[in-house]
N, C-alpha and C positions, 0 to 999 in steps of 0.2 A: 252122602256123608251124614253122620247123625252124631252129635254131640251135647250129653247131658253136661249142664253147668250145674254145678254145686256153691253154691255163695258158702262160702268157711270163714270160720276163725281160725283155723289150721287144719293140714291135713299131713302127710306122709304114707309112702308106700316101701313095703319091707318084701327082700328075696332074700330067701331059707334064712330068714334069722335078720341079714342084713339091709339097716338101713340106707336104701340109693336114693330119695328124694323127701324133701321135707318143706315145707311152705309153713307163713303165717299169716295173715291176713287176705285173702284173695278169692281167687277159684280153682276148682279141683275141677279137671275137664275129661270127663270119659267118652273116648274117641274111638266110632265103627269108620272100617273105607267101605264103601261098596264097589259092588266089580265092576260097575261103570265110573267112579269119580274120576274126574281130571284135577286138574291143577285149578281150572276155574270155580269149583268146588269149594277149593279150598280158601282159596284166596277171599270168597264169599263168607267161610265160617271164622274165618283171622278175623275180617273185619268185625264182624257180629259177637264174637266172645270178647275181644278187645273192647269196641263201642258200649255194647248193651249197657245199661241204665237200671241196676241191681243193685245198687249200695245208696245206704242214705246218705243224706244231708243235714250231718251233725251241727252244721253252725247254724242253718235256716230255718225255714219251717218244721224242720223232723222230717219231710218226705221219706218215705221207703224205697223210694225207686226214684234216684236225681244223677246218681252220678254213675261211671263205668268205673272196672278194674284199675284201669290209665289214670282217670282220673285221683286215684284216691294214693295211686302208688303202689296197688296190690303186686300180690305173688300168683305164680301159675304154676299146677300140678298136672300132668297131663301122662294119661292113663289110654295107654291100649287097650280097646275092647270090643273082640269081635263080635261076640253074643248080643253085642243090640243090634243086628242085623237075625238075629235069632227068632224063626217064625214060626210057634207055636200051634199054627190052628189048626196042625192036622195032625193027627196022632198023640201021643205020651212021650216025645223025644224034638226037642228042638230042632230045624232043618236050618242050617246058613250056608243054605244058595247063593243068597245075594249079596254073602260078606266077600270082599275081593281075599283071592288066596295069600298068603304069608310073603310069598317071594315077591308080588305086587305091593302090599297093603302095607310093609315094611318101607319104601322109599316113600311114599304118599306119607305116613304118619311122619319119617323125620322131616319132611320138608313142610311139615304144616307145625313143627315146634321151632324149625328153624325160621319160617315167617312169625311165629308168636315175637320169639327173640328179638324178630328186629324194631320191635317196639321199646325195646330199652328193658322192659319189669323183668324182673327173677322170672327165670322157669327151669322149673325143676321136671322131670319124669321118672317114669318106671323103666321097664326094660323089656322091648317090645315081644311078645311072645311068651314070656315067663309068667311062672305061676307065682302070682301076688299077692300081700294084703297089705289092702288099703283104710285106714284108719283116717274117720272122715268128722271134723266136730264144726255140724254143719253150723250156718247162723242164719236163722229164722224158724225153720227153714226155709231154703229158699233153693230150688231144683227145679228148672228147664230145659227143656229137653228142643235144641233145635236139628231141623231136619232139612237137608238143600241134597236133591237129588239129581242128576243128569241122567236122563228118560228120553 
């Protein structure tokens, strides 16, 4: 599973025209399945986008990096995306061999928005498989890209 964090001041994602998800303070999370993730997978990238320690600490020292999403109260945007499983090195044309197929990678992505959820914060999404735009106003910036593979 491989999931870019985006630290936002807002973001939203729009199909043919229509807005379906809209955040404001938080992260915007661009999410591959691979054709091996499991459930343990996942459970491993909830905890680490929820946890991580990306937002500052406006009352204390300034740190840039003190508190998580949870902590601060953010929002979650969370974005289907099989193209970062997308493997470039050979040829002029992407190969995603390793992205798990639609009919798989569709119940793995809602059960990994429905574990966000059960953390309390807003989350919003897109709509799995459709063609989107994502409007993203990053802050920092600040984009990480975590990676938990079962091999």
């Amino acid at each position: 599973m491989r999931v870019v964090i985006q630290r936002v001041k807002s973001s939203q994602v729009t199909v043919d025209g229509e807005l379906v998800g809209k955040i404001g303070r938080g992260l915007n999370l661009l999410v591959g399945i691979a054709d091996t993730d499991t459930e343990a997978e996942l459970d491993w990238m909830v905890r680490k986008c929820l946890e991580l320690r990306i937002f500052p600490d406006e009352d204390a020292s300034g740190d840039r990096f003190s508190k998580s999403v949870q902590e601060i109260g953010g929002e979650l945007l969370v974005i289907s995306q099989f193209t970062l499983y997308g493997d470039c090195r050979k040829g002029r044309r992407p190969s995603f061999d390793r992205s798990a197929s639609p009919s798989i990678a569709v119940d793995l992505y809602h059960l990994f928005v429905s574990k966000l959820r059960q953390s309390g914060l807003r989350v919003e999404t897109g709509i799995f498989g459709a063609m989107m735009q994502v409007s993203i106003d990053n802050d920092g910036p600040v984009t990480l890209l975590l990676d938990r593979e079962n091999i």
